[in-house]
N, C-alpha and C positions, 0 to 999 in steps of 0.2 A: 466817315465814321470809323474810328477803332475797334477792331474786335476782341480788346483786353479782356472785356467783362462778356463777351457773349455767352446766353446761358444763364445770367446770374440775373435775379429775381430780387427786383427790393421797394422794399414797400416804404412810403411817405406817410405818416402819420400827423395830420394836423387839420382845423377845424375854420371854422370865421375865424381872425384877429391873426391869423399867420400872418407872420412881416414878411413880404411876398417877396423880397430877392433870396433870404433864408432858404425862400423853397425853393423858387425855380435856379439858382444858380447852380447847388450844389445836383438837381433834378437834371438839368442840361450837362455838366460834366460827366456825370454816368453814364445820359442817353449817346453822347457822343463816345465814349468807352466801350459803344456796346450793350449795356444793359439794359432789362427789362423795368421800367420804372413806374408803379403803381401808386395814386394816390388813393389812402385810405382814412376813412373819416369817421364822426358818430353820426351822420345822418346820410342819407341819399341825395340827389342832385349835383349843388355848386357850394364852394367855402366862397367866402369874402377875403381876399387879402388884406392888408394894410402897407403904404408905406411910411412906415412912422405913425401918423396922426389921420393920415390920411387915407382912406379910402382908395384901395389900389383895383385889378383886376379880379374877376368872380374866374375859378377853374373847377373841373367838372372832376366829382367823384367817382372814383372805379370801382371801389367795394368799402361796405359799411365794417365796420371794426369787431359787431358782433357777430360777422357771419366767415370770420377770416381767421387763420392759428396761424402761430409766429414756422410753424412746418413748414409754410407753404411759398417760404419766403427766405432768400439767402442771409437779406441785412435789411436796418431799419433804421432811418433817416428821421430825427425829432427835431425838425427847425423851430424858431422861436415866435418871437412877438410877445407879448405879456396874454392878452385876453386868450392867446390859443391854447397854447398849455393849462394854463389855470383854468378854461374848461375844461379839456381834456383828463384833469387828475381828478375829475369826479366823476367822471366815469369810469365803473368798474371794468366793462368789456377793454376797454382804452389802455389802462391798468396795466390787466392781466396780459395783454399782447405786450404790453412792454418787459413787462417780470419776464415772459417764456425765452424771447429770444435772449435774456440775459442768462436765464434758466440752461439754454442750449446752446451755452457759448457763441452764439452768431453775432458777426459784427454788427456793433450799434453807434452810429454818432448821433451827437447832439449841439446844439450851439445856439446861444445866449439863453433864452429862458424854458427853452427844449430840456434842460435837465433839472426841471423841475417834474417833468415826469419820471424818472429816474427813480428821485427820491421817495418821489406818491409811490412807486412798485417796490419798496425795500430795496434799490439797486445799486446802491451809493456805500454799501457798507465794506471799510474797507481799501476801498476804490480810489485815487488822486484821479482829478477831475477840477477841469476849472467851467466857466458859466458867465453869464452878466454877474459884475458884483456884489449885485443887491440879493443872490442867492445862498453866495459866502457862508451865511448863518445856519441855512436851511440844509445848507451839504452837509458841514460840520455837526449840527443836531442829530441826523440820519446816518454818524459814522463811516462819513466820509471824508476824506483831504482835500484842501482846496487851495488848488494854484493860479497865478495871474499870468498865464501864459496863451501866446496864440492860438497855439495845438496842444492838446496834451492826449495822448494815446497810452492808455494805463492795460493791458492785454491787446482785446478786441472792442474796447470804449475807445472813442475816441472824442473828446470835446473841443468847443473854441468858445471865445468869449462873445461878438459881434462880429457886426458886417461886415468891418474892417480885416477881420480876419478870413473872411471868406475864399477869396485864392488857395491860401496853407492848406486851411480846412478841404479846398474840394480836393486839392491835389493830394493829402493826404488819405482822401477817404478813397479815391481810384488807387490808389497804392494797398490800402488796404485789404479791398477786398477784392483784388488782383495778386495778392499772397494768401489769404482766406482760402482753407481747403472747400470746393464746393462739394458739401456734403451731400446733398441731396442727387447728384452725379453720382456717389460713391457709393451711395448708399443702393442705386440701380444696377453699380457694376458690382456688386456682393451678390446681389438677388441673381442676375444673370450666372454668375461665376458657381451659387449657391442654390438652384432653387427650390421652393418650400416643398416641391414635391418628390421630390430628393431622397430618399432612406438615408438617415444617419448612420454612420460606418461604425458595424459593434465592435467590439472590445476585441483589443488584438493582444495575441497570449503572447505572452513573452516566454524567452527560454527555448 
């Protein structure tokens, strides 16, 4: 195992109807980077994957979406499938975790119908982004661009379209967030460097 990502926290967001190499492929490339890799969902237990049409493996949840803030977490991973997402965007807690980390610049990929939550969180405005095709509409509506490309990395977004692009995608997304400042590091060595109990230094007289 690589220790690129050691330290870094990232959370899997997806429900039933995940297209289960979406998850675990890109889930395994982090884990072997290093990373700490969390599935997080709207319910407790197991999700159902799918492959394609089919009925794939059930994986076991680690924390529910309404008891988890996008803080607690480096980056966020929105694999696809049609039925996962499209539950996913009716739920508000689901949402709101996705809007935060866009909210606090952490990196986010997404690939095939993964950024159809995106769009549910206001996150697409602006933004070039590509998707499954059949979202094309849905990006565009929500003021956003949209391209037919394998990868497309618009800041700290990053999208793909399918399966087929899964390689790009993962190796893009360990590059990513192997250049990504880990904040929440940084933010330990301020408090250290700074801390709260600390007197602020008054006002120094010039002259």
């Amino acid at each position: 195992m690589s220790s690129q990502l050691t330290g870094r926290k990232v959370a899997f967001l997806a429900t039933d109807g995940v297209e289960q190499v979406e998850l675990t492929a890109p889930w395994n490339a982090l884990k072997q980077a290093g990373a700490d890799v969390v599935l997080v969902s709207d319910k407790p237990g197991e999700i159902q994957a799918v492959n394609h049409d089919a009925k794939g493996e059930k994986f076991h949840v680690d924390a529910e979406v309404s008891k988890v803030t996008a803080r607690d977490f480096d980056a966020l991973v929105l694999p696809g499938g049609v039925a996962n997402p499209d539950k996913l965007r009716t739920n508000k807690d689901a949402v709101k975790f996705v809007r935060e980390f866009m909210e606090l610049d952490k990196p986010v990929a997404a690939i095939c119908h993964g950024p159809w939550l995106l769009v549910e969180a206001d996150a697409v405005r602006g933004r070039t982004i590509t998707s499954w095709p059949s979202l094309e509409t849905d990006v565009k509506n929500a003021g956003g661009a949209w391209v037919d490309k394998q990868v497309q990395l618009d800041q700290k977004l990053l999208t793909s379209r399918k399966p087929d692009d899964l390689p790009a995608f993962c190796a893009r997304l360990v590059e990513l967030l192997a250049n990504a400042i880990d904040e929440r590091r940084l933010d330990k060595m301020v408090e250290q460097s700074f801390p709260a109990s600390d007197p602020l230094p008054g006002p120094i007289a010039l002259g």
